[in-house]
N, C-alpha and C positions, 0 to 999 in steps of 0.2 A: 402466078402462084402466090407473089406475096401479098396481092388483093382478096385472094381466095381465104389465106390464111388472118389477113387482117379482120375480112369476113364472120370465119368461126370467134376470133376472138371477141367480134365484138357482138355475135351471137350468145357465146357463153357467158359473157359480162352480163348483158340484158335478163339470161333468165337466173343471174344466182344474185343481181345486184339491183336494187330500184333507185333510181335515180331522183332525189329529191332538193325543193327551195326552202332554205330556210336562211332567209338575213343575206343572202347572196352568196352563200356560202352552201357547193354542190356536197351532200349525204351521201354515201353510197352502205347497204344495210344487208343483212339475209333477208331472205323469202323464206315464206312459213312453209313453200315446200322440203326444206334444206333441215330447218327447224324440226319439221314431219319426221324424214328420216334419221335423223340423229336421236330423236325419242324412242322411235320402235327400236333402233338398234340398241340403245343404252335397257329398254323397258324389257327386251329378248332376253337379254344377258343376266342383268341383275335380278330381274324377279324367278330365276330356276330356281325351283323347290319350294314356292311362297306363292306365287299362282299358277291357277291349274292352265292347261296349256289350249283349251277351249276359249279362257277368259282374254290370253294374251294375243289367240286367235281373231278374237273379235273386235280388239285396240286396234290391232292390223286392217281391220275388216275395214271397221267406223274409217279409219283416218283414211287410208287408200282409196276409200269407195263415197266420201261425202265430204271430208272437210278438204283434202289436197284438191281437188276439181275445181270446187268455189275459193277457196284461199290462197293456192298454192301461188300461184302467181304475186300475191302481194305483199310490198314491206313489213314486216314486224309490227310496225309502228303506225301503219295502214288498217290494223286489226280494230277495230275500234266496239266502242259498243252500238253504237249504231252499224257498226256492220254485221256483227254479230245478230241482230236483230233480223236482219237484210236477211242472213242464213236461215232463224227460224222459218221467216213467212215463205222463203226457197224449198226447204224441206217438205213445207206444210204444203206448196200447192202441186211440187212434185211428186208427191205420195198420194193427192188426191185424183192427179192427173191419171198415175198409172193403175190403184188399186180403187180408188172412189172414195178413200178415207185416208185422213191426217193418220201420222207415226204417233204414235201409242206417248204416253206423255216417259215411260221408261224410256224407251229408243232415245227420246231424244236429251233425256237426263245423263245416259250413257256418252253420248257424242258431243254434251259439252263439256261432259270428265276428260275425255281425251281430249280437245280442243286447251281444259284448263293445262293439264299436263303437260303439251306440249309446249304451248307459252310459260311454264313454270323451267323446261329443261332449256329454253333460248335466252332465261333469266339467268339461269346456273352461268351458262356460256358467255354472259354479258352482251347478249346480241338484243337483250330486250331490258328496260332499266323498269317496268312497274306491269303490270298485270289491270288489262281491259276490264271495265265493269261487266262480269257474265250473268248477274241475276235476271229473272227476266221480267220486264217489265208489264205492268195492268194484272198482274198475277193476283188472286185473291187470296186466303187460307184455303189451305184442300179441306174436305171434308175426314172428317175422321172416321177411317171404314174399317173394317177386321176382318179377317179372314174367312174364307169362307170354313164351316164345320158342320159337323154332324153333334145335335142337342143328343142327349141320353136317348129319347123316344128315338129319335131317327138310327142312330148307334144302332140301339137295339134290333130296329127294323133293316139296316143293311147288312149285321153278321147272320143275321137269320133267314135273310136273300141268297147271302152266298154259302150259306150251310145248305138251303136245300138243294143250293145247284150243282154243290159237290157229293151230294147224296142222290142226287137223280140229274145230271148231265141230257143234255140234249141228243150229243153224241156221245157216243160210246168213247171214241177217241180223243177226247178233252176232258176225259177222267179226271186224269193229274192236272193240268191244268184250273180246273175247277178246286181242286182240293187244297192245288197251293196257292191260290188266288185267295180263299176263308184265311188260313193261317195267317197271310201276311197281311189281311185287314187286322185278326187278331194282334198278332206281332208289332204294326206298327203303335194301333192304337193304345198298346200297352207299354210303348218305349218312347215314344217320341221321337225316333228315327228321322232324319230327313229321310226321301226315297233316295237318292243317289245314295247317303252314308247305306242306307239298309240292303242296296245293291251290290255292293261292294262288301261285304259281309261275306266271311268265310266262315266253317265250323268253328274252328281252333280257336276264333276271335270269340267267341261266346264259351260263359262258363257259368254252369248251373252252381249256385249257392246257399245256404242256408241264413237268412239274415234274422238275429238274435235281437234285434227290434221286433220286428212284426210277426216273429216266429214262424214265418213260412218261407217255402224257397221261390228264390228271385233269379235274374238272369245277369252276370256282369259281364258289361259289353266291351270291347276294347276295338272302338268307332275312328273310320279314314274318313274323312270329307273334307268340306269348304273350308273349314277352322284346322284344319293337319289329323291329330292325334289327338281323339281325347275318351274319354269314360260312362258310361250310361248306366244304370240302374235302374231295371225294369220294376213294372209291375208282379205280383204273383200271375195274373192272367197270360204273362207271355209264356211260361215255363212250358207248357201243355201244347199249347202250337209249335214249339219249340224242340221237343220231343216227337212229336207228328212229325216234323218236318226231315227230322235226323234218321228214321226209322224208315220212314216213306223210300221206297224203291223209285227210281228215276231213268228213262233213258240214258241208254249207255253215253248219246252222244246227244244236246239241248240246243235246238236252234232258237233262237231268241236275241234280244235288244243286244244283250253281252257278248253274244256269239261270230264270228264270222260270215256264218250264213242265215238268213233268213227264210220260214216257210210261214204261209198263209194259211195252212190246214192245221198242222198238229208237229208236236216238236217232238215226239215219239217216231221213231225209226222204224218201218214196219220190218221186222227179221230178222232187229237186234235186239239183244239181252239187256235188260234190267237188271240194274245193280244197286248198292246202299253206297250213299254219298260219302264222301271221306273228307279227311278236316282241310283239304286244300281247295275242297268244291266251296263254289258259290251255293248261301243259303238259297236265293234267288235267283236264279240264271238268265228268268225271265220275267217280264212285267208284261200280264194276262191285260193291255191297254184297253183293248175293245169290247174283252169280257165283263171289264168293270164298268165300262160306259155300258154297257147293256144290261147290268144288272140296274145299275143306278137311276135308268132310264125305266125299268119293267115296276119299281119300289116305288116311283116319281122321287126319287132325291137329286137329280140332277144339279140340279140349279138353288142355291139358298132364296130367302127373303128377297135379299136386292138383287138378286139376279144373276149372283155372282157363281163360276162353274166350278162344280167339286171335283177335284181330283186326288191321286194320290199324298199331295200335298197338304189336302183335309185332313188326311184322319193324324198325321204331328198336330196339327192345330185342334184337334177333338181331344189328342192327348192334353196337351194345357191347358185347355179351356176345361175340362173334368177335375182336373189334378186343381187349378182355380178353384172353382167349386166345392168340395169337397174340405176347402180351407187350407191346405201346403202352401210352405213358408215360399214367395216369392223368389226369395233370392234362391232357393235351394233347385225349386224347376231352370231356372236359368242356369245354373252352372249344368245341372241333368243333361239339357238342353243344347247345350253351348252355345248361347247367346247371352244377350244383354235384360238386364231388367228391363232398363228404357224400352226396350222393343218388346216384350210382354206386354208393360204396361201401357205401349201407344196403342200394340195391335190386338191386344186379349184381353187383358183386365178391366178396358175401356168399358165392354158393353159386357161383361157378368153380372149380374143382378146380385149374385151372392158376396162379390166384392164389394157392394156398402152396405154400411153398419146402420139397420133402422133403429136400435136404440140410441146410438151416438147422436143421428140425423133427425131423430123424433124427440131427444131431450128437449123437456120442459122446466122453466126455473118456477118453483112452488108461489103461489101468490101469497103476498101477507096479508093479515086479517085484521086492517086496519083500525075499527073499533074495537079487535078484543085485543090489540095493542096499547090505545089509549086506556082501556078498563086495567089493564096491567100496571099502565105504570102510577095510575091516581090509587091504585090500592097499595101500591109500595110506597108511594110518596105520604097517604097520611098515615099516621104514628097510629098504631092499638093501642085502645083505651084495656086502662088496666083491670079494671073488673070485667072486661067482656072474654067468656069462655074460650079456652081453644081447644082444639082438638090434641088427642095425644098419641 
């Protein structure tokens, strides 16, 4: 028995302590799997009400499912940046192995935030005295890309896609469907909504205004999302979609993305009553995914220039990219927006054409007229003779 027990002890010693030479003198350290859980559990607790609980989902996800496997096992002090390298080309060949292509260069920007973090919380603890080199090396500058969106011409040509498709439907039972799918192209591209904040959208949270600048009525939004609580001020174009949307009769009961249940055909209940939304309903209950791919798809706007895929996430970016254009003060879309100028100006104002100035950029400095500079100054330099006429 007490070989048995000496046994587990000196099993549990092994996997919480690495054993190391330095000067002749035995280290004993944590393991970054130890480290692991002491993060998630500090990162559960303290981040309630500051992140969303998909995102803290996913810290869980990353460290349980790819950094504890390859790390956990090893000293603090064992983390090196050369190991850390070791993990990239691991990742890279086991995501080629199982899918036939490298993790996305996000993915793996994600998994060394957690990896950073976690060695930041074994720093807090004193169990790590400095923090591994994590840049990555042979790296070039990224190219500077922008969002994908919708130009004015194209705008033009996908509300008038899904106008007529709400005006003549394929099926008869994706009526509504169809009808709230135009509004909320309209709606976003006149707010700059993210989709998730514009999902999350209830009546009561929108309120029609009268705004004494531009003399017409606008929309003020009182917006949940990524950033907590914050304000939006629409276009006049949203008012009117907006109105639609509030008047528009709705199944009684919406299956869709938000809902508990899902259906493949139609989110209309065949032999229930239709009712008018009230202010605790979702403006959107549902996001019409495949109808917009298929509209996008019949228009050819799929896909921009570089190849990049439009989604709901375009038409925020068509919002700034116009309100760019159009010449509105930078700072003012960003607070709109609730984001950063910097991020405007990396990802939007980068490639606006109307964002530089051809007279600033096309300024010319006047030539001077060398000889009729010299004839200037030898007729000032010699003296009028006094009998010769002047003019009066």
């Amino acid at each position: 028995m007490e070989k048995l027990a000496d046994a587990r002890d000196l099993k549990s010693y092994n996997t919480s302590h690495t054993v190391t030479l330095h000067s002749g003198e035995i280290k004993t350290e944590k393991t970054f799997r130890q480290a692991s859980e002491l993060f998630l559990r500090e990162y559960d607790i303290i981040t309630q009400g500051q992140r969303s609980k998909v995102y803290v989902e996913g810290q869980q996800r990353r460290s349980q499912g790819h950094l504890v496997p390859f790390f956990g096992q090893l000293g603090l002090s064992e983390i090196t940046a050369g190991k850390i390298q070791d993990y990239r080309i691991h990742r890279h060949e086991e995501a080629v192995a199982k899918r036939g292509k490298p993790p996305a260069r996000n993915t793996m920007h994600q998994e060394i935030v957690a990896l950073r973090q976690t060695l930041k919380t074994a720093i807090r603890h004193g169990w790590l005295d400095r923090l591994p080199d994590l840049s990555e090396p042979y790296r070039s500058s990224p190219k500077i890309s922008h969002r994908a969106w919708f130009s004015p011409e194209e705008y033009k040509k996908l509300y008038e896609g899904t106008r007529k498709r709400a005006q003549e439907p394929k099926k008869r039972g994706f009526k509504w469907e169809s009808e709230q799918l135009h509004d909320y192209v309209l709606f976003a591209v006149n707010t700059g909504l993210r989709p998730d904040e514009a999902w999350r959208l209830q009546f009561r949270d929108v309120t029609i205004v009268d705004d004494e600048d531009l003399g017409k009525a606008i929309l003020e939004i009182e917006v949940r999302g990524k950033r907590g609580v914050g304000y939006c001020k629409s276009m006049p174009g949203a008012v009117r979609p907006f109105e639609r949307l509030g008047s528009r009769l709705r199944p009684a009961r919406v299956y869709g993305v938000h809902t508990p249940k899902k259906t493949s055909d139609t989110s209309a209940v065949l032999g229930e009553q239709w009712r008018t939304p009230g202010p605790t309903d979702l403006i959107f209950p549902k996001w019409q995914r495949e109808l917009f791919k298929t509209i996008l798809d019949e228009e050819n706007l799929r896909f921009d220039r570089e190849g990049g895929p439009r989604t709901a996430y375009s038409l925020r970016h068509t919002y700034i990219c116009l309100r760019l254009m159009e010449g509105a003060d930078i700072y003012q879309i960003a607070k709109n927006c609730r984001t950063s100028v910097e991020m405007i100006e990396k990802y939007y104002a980068a490639h606006i054409k109307t964002s530089l100035d051809a007279a600033a950029i096309n300024l010319m400095r006047p030539k001077k007229n060398k000889k009729g500079k010299k004839a200037i100054q030898n007729t000032q330099a010699s003296p009028q003779r006094a009998d010769e006429e002047t003019d009066v």
